[in-house]
C-alpha positions in Angstrom: -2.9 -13.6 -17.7 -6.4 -15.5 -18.0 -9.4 -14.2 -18.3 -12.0 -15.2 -15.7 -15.3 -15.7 -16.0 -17.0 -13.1 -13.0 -20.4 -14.2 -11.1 -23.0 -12.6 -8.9 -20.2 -12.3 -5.9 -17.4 -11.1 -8.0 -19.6 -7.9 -8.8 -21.0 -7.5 -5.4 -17.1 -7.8 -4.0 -16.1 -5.0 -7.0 -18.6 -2.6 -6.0 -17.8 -2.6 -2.3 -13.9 -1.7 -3.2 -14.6 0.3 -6.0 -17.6 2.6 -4.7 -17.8 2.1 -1.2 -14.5 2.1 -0.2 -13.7 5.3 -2.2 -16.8 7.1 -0.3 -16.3 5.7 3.0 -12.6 7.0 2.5 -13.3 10.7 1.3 -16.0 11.1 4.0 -12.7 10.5 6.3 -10.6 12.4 5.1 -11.1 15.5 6.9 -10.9 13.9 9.8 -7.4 12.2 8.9 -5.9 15.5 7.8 -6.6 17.2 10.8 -3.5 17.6 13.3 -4.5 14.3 15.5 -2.0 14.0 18.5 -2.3 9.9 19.3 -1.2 8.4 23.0 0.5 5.4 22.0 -1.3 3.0 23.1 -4.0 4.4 21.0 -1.4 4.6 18.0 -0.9 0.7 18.4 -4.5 -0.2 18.5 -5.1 1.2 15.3 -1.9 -0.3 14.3 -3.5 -3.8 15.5 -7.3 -2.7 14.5 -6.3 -1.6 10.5 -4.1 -4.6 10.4 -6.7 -7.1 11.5 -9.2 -5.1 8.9 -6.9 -5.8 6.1 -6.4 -9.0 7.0 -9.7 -9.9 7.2 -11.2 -8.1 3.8 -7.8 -10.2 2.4 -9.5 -13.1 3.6 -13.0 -12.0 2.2 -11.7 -11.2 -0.6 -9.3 -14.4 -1.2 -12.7 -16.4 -0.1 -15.1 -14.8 -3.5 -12.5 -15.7 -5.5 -12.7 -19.1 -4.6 -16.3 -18.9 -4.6 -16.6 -20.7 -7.7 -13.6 -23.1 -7.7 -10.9 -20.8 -9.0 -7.9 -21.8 -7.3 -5.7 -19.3 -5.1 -3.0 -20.1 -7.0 -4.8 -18.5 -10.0 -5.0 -15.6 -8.0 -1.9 -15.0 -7.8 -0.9 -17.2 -4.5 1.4 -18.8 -7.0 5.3 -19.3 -7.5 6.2 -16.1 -9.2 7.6 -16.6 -12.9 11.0 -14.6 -13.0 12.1 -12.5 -16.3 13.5 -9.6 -17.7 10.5 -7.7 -17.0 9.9 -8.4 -13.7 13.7 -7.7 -12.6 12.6 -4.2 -14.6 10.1 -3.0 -12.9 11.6 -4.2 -9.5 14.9 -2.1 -10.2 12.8 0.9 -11.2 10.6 0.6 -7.9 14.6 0.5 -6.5 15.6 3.8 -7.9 12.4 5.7 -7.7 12.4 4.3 -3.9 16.0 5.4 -2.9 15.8 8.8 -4.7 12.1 8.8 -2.9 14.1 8.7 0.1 17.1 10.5 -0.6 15.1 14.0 -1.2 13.3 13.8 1.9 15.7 12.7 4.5 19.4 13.7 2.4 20.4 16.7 4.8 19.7 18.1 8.0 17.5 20.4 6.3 15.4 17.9 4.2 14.8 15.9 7.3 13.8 18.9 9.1 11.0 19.8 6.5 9.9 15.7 5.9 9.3 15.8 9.6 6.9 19.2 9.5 4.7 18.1 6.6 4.4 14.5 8.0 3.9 15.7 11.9 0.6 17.8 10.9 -0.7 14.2 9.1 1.3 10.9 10.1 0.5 11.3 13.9 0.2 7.2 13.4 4.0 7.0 12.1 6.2 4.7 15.2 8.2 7.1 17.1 10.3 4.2 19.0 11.2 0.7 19.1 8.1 -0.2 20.6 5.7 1.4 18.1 8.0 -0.2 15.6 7.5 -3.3 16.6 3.5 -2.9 16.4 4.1 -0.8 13.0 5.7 -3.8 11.4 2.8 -5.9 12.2 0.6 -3.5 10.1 2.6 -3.1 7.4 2.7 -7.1 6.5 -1.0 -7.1 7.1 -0.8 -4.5 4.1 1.4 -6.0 2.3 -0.5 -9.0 2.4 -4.2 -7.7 2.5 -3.7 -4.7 -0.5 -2.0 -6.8 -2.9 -4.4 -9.6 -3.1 -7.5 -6.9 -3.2 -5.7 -4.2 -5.6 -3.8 -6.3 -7.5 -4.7 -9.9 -7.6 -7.9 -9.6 -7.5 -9.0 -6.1 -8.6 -7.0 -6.8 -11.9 -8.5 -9.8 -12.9 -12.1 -8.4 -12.4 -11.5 -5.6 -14.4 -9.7 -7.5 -17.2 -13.2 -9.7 -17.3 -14.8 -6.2 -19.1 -11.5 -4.7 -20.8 -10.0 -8.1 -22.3 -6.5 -9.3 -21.9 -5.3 -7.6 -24.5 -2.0 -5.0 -23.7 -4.7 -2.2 -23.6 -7.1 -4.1 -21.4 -4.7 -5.2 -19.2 -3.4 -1.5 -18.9 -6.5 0.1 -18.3 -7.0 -2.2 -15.0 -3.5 -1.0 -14.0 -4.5 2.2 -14.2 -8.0 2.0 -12.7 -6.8 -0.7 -9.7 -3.4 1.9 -9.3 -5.7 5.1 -9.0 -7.8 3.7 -7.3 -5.5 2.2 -4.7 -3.8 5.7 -4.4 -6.9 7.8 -4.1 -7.8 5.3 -0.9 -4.6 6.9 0.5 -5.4 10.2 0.1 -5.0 11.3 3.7 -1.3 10.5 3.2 -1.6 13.9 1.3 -1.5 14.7 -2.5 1.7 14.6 -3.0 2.2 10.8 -1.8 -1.0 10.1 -3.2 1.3 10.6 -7.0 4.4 8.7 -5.6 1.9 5.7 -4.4 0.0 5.8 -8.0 3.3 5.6 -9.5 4.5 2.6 -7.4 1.3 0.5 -7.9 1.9 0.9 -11.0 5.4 -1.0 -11.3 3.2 -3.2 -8.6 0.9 -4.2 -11.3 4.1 -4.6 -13.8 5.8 -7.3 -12.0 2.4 -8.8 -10.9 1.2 -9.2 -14.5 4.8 -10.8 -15.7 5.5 -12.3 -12.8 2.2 -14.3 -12.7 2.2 -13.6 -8.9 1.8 -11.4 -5.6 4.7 -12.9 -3.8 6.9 -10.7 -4.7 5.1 -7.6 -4.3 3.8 -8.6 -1.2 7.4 -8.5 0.2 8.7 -5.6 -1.9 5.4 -3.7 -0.4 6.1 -4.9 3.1 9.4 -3.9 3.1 8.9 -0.5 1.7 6.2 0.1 4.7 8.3 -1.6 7.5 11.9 0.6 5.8 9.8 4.0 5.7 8.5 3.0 9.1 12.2 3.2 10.6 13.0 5.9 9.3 10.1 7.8 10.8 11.6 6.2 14.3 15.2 7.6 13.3 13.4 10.9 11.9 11.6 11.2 15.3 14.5 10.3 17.8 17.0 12.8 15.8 15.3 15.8 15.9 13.9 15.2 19.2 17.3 15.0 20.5 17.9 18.5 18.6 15.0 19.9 20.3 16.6 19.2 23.7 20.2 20.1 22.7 18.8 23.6 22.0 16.2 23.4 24.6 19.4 23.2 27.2 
């Protein structure tokens, strides 16, 4: 990594996503844990509406950092450099993914328990094709919009205090990765662990890989795969409600 040389924007931009968001955030949260039933058209205009937020602060975000002539690719909008490290962290994200998977939707009665812990707080998961369709379009926007705030850019700003040494550059992993999982606290505390652990190996192969690119498509994909499954989830034990409903 380089270190950066921050300016008046830089800190005005840090304290929005690392004070403002966090509040703004836990003052929702009760609200986002309650039992929320959503119509679906509602369910795809916040699909559309978080999606278009992401993409925008993205943008914001993308536009400080070019502020005073850093270059995107510095960023991290740059061909990723591939190594041993990288293809690490991206099998361990692999495992922990699958076995992530594996112990909630396994068996019959896995599934059945996945679906009552998420149906009190994922009222916003895609229940059909449709929804799906709308859901994928959020989960790029995330892909795309997170990574560049949380990782490329959150990173590099906190590196400017710590140093680029291997304990600096951990300590901004850690900070950007808790961070990053405490904004998704109304996923539950629980996932809030499983998404700090993941940001983590986010923040591995951004760091050795010199670029987002390839956690922006391992992140879309893990939001547009856990988003089918909630449509399979949905559609199989809604057909064993009407089975023993007849």
């Amino acid at each position: 990594m380089v270190l950066y040389e921050m300016h008046t924007w830089d800190h005005v931009m840090a304290v929005i996503i690392c004070v403002f968001a966090p509040i703004m955030a836990f003052t929702a949260r009760k609200i986002s844990t309650e039992e929320i039933k959503l119509l679906p058209k509602d369910k795809i205009r916040l699909y559309h509406s978080n999606g278009l937020l992401l993409i925008v602060f993205g943008l914001i975000v993308a536009t400080t950092w070019r502020l005073p002539n850093r270059t995107l690719a510095s960023l991290g909008l740059d061909w990723p450099v591939l190594n041993v490290y990288v293809f690490f962290f991206l099998t361990i994200v692999g495992i922990f993914y699958f076995f992530d998977i594996f112990f909630q939707y396994g068996s019959r009665r896995w599934r059945e328990r996945t679906y009552k812990e998420r149906h009190k707080v994922f009222s916003f998961v895609p229940v059909d094709k449709n929804e799906m369709l709308h859901f994928t379009f959020l989960a790029f926007a995330a892909g795309v919009g997170e990574e560049i705030i949380f990782r490329g850019y959150l990173i590099h700003y906190i590196t400017y205090w710590t140093g680029i040494s291997a304990s600096g550059i951990i300590v901004a992993c850690f900070f950007s990765s808790a961070l990053f999982a405490f904004l998704h606290g109304y996923q539950g505390v629980k996932s809030m662990f499983k998404i700090f652990f993941l940001a983590l190996m986010f923040c591995g192969i951004f760091v050795y890989s010199q670029s987002l690119w390839i956690v922006i498509l391992v992140h879309a994909f893990i939001d547009v795969f856990s988003g089918l499954i909630g449509v399979y989830l949905v559609r199989e034990l809604g057909e064993k409600q009407e089975e023993e409903g007849g």
